[in-house]
C-alpha positions in Angstrom: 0.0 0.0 0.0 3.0 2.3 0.9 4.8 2.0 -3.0 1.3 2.8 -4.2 0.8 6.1 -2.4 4.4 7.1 -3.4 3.8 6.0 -6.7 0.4 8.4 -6.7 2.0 10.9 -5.2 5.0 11.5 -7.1 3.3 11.0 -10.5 1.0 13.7 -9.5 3.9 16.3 -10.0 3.6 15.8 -13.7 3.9 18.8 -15.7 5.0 22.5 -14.7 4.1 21.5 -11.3 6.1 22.9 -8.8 4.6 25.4 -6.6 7.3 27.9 -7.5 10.7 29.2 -8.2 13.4 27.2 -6.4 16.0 29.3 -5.2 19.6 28.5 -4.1 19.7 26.1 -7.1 24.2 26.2 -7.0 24.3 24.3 -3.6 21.4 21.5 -4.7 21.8 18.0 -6.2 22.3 19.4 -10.0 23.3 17.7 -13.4 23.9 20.6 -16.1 22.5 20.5 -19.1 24.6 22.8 -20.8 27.1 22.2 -23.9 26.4 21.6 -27.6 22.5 21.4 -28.7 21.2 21.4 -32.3 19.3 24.1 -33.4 16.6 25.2 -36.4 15.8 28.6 -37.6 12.2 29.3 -37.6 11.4 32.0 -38.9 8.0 31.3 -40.3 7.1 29.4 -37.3 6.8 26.3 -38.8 7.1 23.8 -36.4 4.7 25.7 -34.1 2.1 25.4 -36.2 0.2 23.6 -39.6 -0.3 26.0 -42.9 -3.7 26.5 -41.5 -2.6 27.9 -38.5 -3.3 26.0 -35.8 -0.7 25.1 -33.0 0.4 21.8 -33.2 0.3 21.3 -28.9 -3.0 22.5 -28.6 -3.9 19.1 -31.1 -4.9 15.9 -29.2 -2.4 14.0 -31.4 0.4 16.5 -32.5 1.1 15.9 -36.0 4.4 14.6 -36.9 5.6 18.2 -38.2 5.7 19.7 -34.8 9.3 20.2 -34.2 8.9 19.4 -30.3 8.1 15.4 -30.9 11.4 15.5 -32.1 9.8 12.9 -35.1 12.1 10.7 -37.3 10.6 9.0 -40.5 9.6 5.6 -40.3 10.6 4.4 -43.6 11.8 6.1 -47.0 8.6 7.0 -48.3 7.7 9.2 -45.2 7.5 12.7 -45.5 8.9 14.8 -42.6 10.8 17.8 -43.3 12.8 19.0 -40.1 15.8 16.5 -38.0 17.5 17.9 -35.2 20.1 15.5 -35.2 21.4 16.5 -38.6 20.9 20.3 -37.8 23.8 22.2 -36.8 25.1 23.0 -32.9 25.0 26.1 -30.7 26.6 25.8 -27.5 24.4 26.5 -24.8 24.2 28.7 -22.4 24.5 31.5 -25.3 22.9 34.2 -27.6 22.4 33.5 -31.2 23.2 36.4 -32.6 26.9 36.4 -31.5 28.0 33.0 -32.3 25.7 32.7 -35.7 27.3 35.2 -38.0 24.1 34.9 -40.6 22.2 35.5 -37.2 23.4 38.5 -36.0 20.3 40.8 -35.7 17.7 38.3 -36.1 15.1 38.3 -34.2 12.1 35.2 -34.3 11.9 32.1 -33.6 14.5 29.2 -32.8 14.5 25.9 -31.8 16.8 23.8 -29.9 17.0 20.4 -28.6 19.1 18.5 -26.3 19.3 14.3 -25.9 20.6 12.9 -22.2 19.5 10.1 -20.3 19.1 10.4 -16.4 18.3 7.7 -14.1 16.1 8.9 -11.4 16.4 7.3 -7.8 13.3 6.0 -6.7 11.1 8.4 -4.7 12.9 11.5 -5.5 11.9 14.4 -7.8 13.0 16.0 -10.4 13.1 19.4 -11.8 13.7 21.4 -15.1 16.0 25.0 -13.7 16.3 27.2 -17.1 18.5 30.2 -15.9 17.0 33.0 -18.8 15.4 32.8 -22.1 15.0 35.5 -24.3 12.6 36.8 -24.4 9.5 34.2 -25.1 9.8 30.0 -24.1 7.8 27.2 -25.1 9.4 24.2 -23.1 8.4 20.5 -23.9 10.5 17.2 -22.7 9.7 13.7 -24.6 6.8 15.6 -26.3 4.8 16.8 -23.7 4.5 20.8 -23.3 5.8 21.9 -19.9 4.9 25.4 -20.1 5.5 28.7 -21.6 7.5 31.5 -20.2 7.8 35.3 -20.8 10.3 37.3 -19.8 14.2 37.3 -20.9 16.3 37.5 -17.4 14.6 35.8 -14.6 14.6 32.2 -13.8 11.9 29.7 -13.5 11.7 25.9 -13.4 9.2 23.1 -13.7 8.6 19.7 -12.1 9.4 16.3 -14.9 9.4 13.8 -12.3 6.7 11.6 -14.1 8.0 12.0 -17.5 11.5 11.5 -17.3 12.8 8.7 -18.6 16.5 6.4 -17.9 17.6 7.0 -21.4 16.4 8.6 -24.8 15.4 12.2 -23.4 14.8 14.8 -25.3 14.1 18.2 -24.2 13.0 20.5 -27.0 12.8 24.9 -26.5 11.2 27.3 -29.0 12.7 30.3 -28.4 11.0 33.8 -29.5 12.8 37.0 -29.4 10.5 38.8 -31.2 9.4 42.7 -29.8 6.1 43.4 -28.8 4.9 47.1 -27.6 2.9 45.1 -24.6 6.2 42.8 -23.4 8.6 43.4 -20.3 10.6 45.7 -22.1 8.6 47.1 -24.9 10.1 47.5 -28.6 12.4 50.3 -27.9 15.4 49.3 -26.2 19.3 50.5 -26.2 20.9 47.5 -25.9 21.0 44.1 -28.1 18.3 42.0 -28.0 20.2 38.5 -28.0 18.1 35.6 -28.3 18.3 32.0 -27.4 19.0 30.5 -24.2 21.4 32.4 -22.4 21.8 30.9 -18.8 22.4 27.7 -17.7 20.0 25.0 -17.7 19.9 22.7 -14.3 18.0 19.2 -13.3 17.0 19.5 -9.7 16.7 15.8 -7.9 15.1 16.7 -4.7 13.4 14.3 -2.3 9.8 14.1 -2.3 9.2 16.9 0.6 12.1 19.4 0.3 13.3 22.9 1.4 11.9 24.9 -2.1 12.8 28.5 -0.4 13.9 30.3 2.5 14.8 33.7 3.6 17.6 34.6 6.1 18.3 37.7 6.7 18.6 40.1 9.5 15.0 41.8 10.6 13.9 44.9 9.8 14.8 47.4 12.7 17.1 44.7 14.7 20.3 44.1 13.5 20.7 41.6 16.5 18.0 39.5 15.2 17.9 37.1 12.0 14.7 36.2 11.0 13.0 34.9 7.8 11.4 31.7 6.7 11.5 28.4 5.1 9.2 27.1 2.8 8.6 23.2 2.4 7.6 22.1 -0.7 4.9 19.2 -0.5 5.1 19.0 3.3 4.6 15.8 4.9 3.1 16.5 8.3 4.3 13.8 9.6 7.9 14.7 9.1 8.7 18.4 9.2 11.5 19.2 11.5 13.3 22.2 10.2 16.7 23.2 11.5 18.7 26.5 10.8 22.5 26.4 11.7 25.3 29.4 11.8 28.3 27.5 13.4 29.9 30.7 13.9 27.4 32.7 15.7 26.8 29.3 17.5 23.1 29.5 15.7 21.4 25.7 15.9 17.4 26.9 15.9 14.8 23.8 15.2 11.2 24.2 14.3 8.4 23.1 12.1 6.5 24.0 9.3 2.7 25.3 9.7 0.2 23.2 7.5 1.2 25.5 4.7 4.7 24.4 4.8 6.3 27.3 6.2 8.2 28.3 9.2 8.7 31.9 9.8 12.0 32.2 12.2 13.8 35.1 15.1 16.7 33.9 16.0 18.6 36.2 18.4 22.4 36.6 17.5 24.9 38.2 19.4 28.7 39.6 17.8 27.9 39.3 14.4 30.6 40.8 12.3 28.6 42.9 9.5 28.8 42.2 5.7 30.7 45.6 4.2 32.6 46.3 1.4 35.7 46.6 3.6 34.3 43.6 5.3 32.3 41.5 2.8 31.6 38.7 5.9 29.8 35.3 4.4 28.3 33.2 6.9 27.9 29.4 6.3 24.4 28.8 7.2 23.0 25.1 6.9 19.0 24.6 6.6 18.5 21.1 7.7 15.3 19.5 6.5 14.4 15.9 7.7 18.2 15.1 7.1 18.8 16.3 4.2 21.1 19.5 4.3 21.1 22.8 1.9 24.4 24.9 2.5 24.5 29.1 1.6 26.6 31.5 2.2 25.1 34.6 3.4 26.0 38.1 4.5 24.4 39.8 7.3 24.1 43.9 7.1 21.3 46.7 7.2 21.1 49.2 5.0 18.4 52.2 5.7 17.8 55.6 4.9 17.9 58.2 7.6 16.8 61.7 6.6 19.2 62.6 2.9 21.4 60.2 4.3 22.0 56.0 3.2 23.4 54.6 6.4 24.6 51.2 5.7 25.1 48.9 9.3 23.9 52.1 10.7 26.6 54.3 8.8 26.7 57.1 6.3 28.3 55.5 3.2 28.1 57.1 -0.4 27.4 54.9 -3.2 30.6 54.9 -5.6 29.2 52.9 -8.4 29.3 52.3 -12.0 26.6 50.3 -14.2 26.6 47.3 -16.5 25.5 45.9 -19.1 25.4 42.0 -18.9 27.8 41.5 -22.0 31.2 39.4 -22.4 34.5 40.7 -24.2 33.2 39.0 -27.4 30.0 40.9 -27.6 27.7 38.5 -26.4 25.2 38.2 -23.9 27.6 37.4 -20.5 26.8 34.5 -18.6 29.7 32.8 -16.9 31.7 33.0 -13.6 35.0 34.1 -15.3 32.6 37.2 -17.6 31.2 38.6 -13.9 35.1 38.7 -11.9 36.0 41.0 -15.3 33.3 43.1 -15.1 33.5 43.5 -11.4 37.1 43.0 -10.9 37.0 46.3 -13.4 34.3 48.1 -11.1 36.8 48.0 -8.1 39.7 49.0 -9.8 37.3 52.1 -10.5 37.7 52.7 -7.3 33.4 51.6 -6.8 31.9 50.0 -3.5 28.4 49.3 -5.6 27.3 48.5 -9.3 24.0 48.7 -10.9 23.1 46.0 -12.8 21.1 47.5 -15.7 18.4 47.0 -16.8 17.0 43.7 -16.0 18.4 41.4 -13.5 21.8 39.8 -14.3 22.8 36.6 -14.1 23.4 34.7 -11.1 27.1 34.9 -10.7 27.1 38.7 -11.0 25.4 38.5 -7.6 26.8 36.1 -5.9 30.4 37.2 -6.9 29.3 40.9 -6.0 28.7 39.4 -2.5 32.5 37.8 -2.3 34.3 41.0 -3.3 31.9 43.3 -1.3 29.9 45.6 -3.9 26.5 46.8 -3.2 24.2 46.0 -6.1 21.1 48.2 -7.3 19.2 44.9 -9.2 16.4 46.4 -11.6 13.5 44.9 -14.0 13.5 45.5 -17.3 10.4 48.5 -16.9 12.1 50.4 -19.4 11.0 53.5 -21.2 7.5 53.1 -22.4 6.0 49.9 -21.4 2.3 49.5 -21.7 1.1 51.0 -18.6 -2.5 50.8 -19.2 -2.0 47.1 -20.0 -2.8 44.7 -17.2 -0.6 41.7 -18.7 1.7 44.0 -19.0 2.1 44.7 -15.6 1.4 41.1 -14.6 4.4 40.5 -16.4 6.8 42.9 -15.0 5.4 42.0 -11.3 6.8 38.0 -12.1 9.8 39.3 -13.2 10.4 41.3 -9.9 9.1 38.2 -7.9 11.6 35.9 -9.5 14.3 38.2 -9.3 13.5 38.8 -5.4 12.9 35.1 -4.8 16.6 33.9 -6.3 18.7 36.8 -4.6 16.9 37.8 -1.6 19.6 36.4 0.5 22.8 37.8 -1.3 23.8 40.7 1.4 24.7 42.6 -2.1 21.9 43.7 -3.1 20.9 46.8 -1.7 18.6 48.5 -3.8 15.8 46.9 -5.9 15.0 49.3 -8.9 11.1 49.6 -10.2 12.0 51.5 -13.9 14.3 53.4 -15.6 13.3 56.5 -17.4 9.9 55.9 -17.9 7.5 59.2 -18.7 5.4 60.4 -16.2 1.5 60.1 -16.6 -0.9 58.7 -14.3 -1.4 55.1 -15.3 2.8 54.9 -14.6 2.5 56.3 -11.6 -0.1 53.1 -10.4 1.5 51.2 -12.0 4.9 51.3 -10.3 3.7 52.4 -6.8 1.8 48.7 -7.5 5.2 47.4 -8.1 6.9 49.4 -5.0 4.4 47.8 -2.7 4.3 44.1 -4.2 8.2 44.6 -3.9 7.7 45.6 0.1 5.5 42.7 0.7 8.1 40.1 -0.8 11.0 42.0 0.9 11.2 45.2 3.5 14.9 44.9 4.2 16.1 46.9 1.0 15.5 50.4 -0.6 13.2 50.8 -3.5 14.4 53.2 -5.9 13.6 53.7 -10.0 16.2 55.6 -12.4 13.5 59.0 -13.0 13.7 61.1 -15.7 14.3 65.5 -14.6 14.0 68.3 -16.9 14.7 72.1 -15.8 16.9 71.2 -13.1 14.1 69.8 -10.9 14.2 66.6 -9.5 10.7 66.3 -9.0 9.1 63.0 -10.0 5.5 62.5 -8.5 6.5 58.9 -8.4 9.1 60.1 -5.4 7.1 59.8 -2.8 7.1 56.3 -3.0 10.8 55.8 -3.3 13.6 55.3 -0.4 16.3 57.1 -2.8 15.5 59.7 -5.3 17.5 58.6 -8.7 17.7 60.2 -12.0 19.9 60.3 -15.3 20.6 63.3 -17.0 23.4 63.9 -19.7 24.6 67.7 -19.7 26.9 68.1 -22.3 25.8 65.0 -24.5 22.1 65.1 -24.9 22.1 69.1 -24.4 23.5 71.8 -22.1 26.5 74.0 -22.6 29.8 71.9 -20.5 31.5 75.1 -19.9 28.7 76.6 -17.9 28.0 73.1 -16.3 29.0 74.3 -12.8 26.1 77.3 -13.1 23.7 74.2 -13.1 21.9 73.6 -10.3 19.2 71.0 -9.4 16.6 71.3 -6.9 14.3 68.8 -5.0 11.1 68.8 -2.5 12.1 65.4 -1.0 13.9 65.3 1.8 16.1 61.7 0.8 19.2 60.1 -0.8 19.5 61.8 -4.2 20.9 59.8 -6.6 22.6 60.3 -9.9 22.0 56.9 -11.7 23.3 57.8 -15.3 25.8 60.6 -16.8 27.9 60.2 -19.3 29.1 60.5 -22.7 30.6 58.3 -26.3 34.0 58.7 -27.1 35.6 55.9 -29.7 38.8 54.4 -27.9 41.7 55.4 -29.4 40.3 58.4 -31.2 42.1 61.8 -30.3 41.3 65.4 -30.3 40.5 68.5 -28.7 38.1 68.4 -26.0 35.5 70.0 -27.6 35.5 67.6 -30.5 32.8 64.7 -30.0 33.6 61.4 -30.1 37.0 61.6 -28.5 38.4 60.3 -25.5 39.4 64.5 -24.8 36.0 65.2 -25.0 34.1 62.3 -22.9 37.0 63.2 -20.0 36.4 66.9 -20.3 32.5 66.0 -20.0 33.3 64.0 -17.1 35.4 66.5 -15.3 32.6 69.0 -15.5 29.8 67.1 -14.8 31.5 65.9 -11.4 31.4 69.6 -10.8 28.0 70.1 -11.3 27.3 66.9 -9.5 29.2 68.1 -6.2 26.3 70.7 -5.9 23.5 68.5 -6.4 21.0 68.1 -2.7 21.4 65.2 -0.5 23.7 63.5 -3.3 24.3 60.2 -1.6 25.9 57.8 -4.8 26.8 58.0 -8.9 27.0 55.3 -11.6 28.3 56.3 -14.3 26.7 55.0 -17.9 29.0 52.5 -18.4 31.2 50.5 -17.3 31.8 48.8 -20.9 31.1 49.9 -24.6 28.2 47.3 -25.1 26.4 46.8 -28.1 23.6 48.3 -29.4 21.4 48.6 -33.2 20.5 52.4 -32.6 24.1 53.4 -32.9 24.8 53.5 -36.4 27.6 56.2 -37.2 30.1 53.9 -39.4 33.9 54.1 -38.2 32.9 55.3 -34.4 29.6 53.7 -33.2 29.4 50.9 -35.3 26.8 49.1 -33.5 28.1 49.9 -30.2 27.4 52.5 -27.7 30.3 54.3 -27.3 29.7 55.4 -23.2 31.8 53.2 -21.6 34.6 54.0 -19.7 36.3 50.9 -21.2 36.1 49.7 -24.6 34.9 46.7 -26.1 38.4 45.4 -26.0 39.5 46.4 -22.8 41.3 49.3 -23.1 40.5 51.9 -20.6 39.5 55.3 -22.0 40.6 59.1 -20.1 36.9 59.5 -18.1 38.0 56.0 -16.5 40.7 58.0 -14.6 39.0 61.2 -13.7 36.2 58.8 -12.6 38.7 56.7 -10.7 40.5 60.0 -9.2 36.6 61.4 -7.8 36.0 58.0 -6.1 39.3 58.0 -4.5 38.7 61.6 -3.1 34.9 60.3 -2.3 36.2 57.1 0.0 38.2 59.7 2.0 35.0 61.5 3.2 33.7 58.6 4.2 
């Protein structure tokens, strides 16, 4: 009778079944997926659907031209017109458009399809982790539809227990990376939008109750008290002893899971040593579930906002900062250990204490590397520009995004700042519509500050949208998009709210390598003479509490179009393409140095 309820129960996680995103996926029982995967190009959609038009998994029996049953003729006489196995490879994780050179700005459909076999222990589980699609997923295994997911840099995972099998798998992904004016962002973007699948993708064996979340951090208002929860997927009541261990601060707490499978937690601790960036202190914390241990390493530090002030572990710090683009040194989307330590490693030698990971949430190693070397991280969702505010979906969408993102790095003591927008015009319907995503992002998490990168005009920073917001950021280009750099000084900016200031973008292009007076644009002179009076400007600006730059790194880009300077790229970085460091890096470098003195 006992095999029979296990059978029953673990066949009942069939398909996209898992109550939600798993999080701490590096320090679970994985096999990777990644490596070489065959691919077909798609444009017309083809293995999606029949010359009528209708979608091939919505058919009771899919017909043998839908690409995701992975069909091989029977004889010599059959007709099928697609094989994966004799279409080229890709290597995965990875955009299309920088390793397919006929690729390169396409944007549509593409499938790809991996083989592996996987023997799965008896009464364990097992789950599909896929890092980051861009932008639009439909995700079938042996020729059954798992789901479909929307949204290009978060994470999100789905239970296969009952339909893998010990050998012959075959997991199939149509990727779309086609714009829509109602997707999370809209049409209108400046950066590259790379398709395919860009993060890693993970199996998950977990046992049939496990530990699918938890939160440990240190409560709101006590910096002597860690507190959080621990959420049980499929809780057996009968066996749901939860224990939370901290060796060092000589932390061994046991409890149990309410009848939704959660345990919220205060732990008193006593001589913790604070996560900083001249201290970036990670913890080895054990949640122990029935046995069966999940290791983290977490940091333990407040940040708040007292009056115009950031006070981080109850400090005044200012936020030396510079932000990224999630893009490697060979023009691709970035997605590995050894891309994050460069752009990072580049951000301290800037002389920064926090990046700002724009403008969706980065991948995974960004974060968790950010909370090794000790850099503060502003993480942000892709509400970029002019999204559909009026559009429910829309904002349904962008609300998942922020949940996933908040659910796989609420425990990195990195991140600092969670960011609703960037530059997003004001009207009425915005204004809901992010004050809907401030307070969804407060009742996930009330540890961080909530800020958005506004737009200013006149000198007046002045957003309605303000008074929802712990720091008061906006961008603003004097000297590039407008204003008069000699008189920069004579610029002065004004604000009703009482809070942080932040200036989350200045900047300007120059071409590395190209030299001239400092009036002439395009130059390294000229972005470093930009630079040097902006920073004078900025040293008047109210409450100014942190900078970051626009950018770190040229990064690519299809708006920029002037042949022999642009050339797909935009030119604001303070480093090029290639690595070499322009003038502005040094003036930059120089400010920040003066900066961590007054602090």
């Amino acid at each position: 009778m006992k095999k029979i309820l296990t059978f029953l129960l673990l066949t009942s996680f069939a398909i996209g079944q898992s109550q939600g995103l798993i999080s701490n996926v590096p320090n679970r029982n994985t096999t990777s997926l990644n490596g070489v995967w065959n691919y077909i190009i798609d444009p017309y959609q083809t293995g999606f659907y029949s010359f009528h038009l209708d979608q091939y998994d919505k058919q009771e029996k899919p017909a043998k031209g839908a690409f995701f049953t992975n069909y091989h003729a029977q004889n010599k006489q059959e007709l099928v017109e697609y094989d994966f196995d004799k279409s080229p490879t890709i290597t995965i994780p990875g955009d299309w458009n920088s390793q397919i050179t006929e690729l390169k700005y396409y944007e549509g459909n593409v499938w790809f399809k991996k083989s592996f076999d996987y023997n799965l222990a008896a009464n364990k589980r097992l789950f599909l982790y896929l890092g980051a699609i861009n932008y639009k997923a439909d995700v079938y295994l042996n020729g059954k539809k798992l789901g479909t997911h929307e949204g290009g840099f978060t994470p999100f995972n789905y239970e296969v227990t009952s339909i893998v099998k010990p050998t012959g798998n075959y997991l199939v992904i149509k990727v779309d990376n086609t714009r829509h004016k109602e997707d999370v962002p809209t049409v209108n973007t400046d950066w590259w939008n790379y398709g395919g699948i860009t993060r890693d993708v993970t199996l998950i064996e977990e046992e049939s109750s496990f530990v699918e979340d938890y939160n440990i951090q240190l409560k709101k208002g006590n910096a002597n008290v860690i507190s959080g929860f621990v959420k049980i997927n499929n809780l057996d009541a009968s066996k749901n002893q939860i224990s939370i261990a901290i060796p060092e601060l000589k932390i061994n707490y046991k409890g149990k899971a309410d009848s939704n499978g959660i345990l919220n937690f205060e732990i008193p601790a006593k001589k913790i040593s604070y996560w900083s960036p001249e201290n970036p202190k990670l913890y080895d914390v054990t949640v122990d579930f029935n046995g069966k241990k999940l290791n983290d390493k977490i940091g333990f530090r407040t940040i708040e906002t007292q009056g115009d002030k950031i006070l981080l572990n109850g400090k005044p710090v200012f936020l030396r900062g510079i932000s990224i683009h999630e893009e490697n040194a060979k023009g691709g989307r970035a997605n590995s250990q050894e891309d994050a330590l460069r752009l990072l490693n580049w951000a301290k030698e800037l002389g920064c204490n926090y990046v700002r990971l724009a403008h969706y949430p980065h991948n995974e190693n960004m974060v968790r590397e950010a909370d090794k070397m000790g850099l503060m991280v502003w993480e942000e969702i892709p509400v970029y520009w002019t999204v559909e505010f009026t559009n429910k979906n829309t904002y349904q969408n962008a609300q998942d995004q922020l949940t996933a993102a908040i659910t796989r790095d609420k425990n990195r003591a990195s991140i600092v700042i969670w960011s609703m927008a960037n530059e997003t015009p004001v009207s009425d319907s915005r204004n809901t519509f992010i004050t809907n995503l401030v307070n969804h992002t407060k009742s996930l998490d009330n540890t961080r500050l909530i800020s958005a990168a506004l737009l200013t005009h006149d000198g007046k920073i002045d957003d309605e949208i303000g008074k929802s917001l712990d720091i008061i950021a906006f961008n603003q280009y004097l000297g590039w998009y407008g204003g008069n750099l000699e008189n920069a000084e004579k610029t002065f900016w004004t604000t009703p709210y009482n809070k942080p200031v932040f200036v989350s973008e200045f900047g300007g292009d120059a071409k590395a390598g190209f030299h001239g007076e400092k009036n002439e644009r395009w130059t390294e002179e000229y972005q470093e003479y930009l630079y040097i009076q902006n920073l004078k400007m900025i040293e008047k600006i109210p409450h100014l509490s942190g900078t970051s730059p626009w950018i770190l790194v040229d990064f690519r880009s299809p708006k920029r179009l002037l042949p022999g300077i642009q050339d797909g790229y935009n030119r604001k970085g303070l480093i090029s393409n290639d690595g070499e460091k322009k003038k502005a890096f040094y003036i930059m470098q120089d400010w920040y140095a003066k900066k961590k003195k007054e602090y």
